[in-house]
N, C-alpha and C positions, 0 to 999 in steps of 0.2 A: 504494500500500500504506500504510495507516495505522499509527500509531506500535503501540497496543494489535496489532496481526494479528504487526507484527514483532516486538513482542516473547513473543507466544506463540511464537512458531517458533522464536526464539532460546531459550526456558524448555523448549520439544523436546525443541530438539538439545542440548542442554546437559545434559539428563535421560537422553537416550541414551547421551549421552559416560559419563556415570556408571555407568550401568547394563552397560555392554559393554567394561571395562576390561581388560586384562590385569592376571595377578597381578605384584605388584611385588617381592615376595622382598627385602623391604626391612627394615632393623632400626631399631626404636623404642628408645631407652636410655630407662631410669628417670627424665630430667630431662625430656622429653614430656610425660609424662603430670601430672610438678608445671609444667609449663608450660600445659596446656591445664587444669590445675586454676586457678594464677591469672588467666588468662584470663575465665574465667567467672565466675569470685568478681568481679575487676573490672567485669564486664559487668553483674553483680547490684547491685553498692555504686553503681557509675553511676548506673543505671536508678532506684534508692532515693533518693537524691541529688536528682537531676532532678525526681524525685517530690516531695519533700521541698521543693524553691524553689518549685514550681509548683504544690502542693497547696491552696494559696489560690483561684487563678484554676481550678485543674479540679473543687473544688467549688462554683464561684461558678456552672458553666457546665453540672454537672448540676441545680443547685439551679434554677435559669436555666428548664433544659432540661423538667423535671418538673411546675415551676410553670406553665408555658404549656401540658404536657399536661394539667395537673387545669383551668387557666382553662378548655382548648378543651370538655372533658368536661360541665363546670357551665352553657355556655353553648350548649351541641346540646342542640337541642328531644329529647323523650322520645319515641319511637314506641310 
């Protein structure tokens, strides 16, 4: 069994598990929901950040990227 076969099966039943839950009658308090709000505010200023050190080298590597598409374009014959 290859890695990719097991991990669809495991992305399954994991999907199943989700999907065929019992209810949980469980209580949220109001500090949840500013919990899962800084969460996501963190996960945004990260990803900005990370953006932000590396935005040098990921436009270096579309500029890169684009330039060898327009070279390959100018250099195929015309039909």
């Amino acid at each position: 069994m290859t890695i990719g076969r097991m991990l669809t099966i495991l992305g399954l039943v994991a999907l199943l598990q989700m999907l065929f839950t019992p209810p949980a009658h469980a209580y949220l308090d109001p500090g949840t929901g500013s919990y899962i709000f800084q969460l996501l505010l963190a996960a945004f200023v990260g990803i900005a950040f990370v953006i932000k050190v590396f935005w040098a080298r990921i436009k270096g590597f579309f500029a890169n990227l684009f330039a060898r598409d327009k070279a390959h374009r100018e250099q195929a014959p015309d039909d």
